[in-house]
Steps between C-alpha positions, in 0.01 A plus 500: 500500500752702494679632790557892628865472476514361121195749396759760612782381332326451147397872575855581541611347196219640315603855625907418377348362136312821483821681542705359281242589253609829565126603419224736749273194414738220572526677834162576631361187311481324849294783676140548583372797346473644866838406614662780669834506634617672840840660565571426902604661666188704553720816592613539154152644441506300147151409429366192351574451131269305247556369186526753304713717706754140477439498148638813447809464715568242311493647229733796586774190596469267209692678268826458814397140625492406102793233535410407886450084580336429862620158577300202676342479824743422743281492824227640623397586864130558585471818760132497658316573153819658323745288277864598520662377191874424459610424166841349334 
């Protein structure tokens, strides 16, 4: 069985793979269809965004990200239930 820590990681690569596709589906292919994300802090009175308010931010920034490489997974630190990510 696999353990936390590597389930993580394979999410984080799946997540860069996705965007070097440089596709809205190579990016949200790793999501439930009720993941939402959360902009902290709270203060900035940002609510929480679903999929299809992602998909269409990334939209609006594909055609400037078009020639954008993430690199590999350098480290990543677990936080309570958050994942900090720091990448090379």
């Amino acid at each position: 069985m696999a353990s936390l820590a590597d389930i993580q990681r394979q999410t984080a690569v799946h997540v860069l793979e996705g965007w070097n596709e440089h596709t809205v589906d190579g990016l949200l292919r790793d999501r439930t269809n009720d993941c939402v994300n959360l902009t902290l802090p709270k203060r900035l009175g940002r609510g929480a965004r679903c999929n299809d308010d992602i998909s269409s931010s990334i939209a609006k920034l594909s055609p400037i990200l078009d020639n954008v490489k993430v690199g590999h997974i350098h480290e990543h630190i677990i936080v309570g239930t958050r994942v900090l990510t720091l990448m090379v």
